[in-house]
C-alpha angles and dihedrals in degrees: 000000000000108000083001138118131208132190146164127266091213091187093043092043090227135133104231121201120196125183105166120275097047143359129249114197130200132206103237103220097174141343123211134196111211140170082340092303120111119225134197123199093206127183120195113261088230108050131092133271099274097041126149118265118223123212116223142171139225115221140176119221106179107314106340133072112241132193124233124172116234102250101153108098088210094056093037090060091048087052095048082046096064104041090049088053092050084056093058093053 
């Protein structure tokens, strides 16, 4: 998110992005830690009840945490893998 900050709503268990001039939240449904790199499986705040999740990383650049959605099918389905298998557990 290019100018734009993100954190996360502990208490509300949501992933919040600000740019400025308004906020967008995100359900957290799961975060993974895998290989050293952190995941969230994220749904829009305001969708439905079947909405689409979306896979992103967290990563650091320097100093500062940065954001990246998961777009690689390859990783995607590491990523799938493992929170299938945490649901099992």
């Amino acid at each position: 998110m290019s100018n734009g900050k993100f954190w996360i709503d502990e208490d509300k268990k949501e992933l919040v992005l600000s740019d400025g001039k308004g906020e967008s939240r995100f359900f957290i449904e799961d975060d993974l830690v895998i290989d050293g790199v952190k995941y969230l499986i994220v749904v829009d705040a305001r969708a439905g009840e079947n909405a689409d999740a979306t896979v992103i990383k967290i990563l650091n650049e320097g100093e500062e945490e940065i954001i990246i959605p998961v777009e690689e099918k390859e990783e995607f389905e590491k990523v799938q893998a493992a929170y299938l298998e945490s649901l099992e557990d």
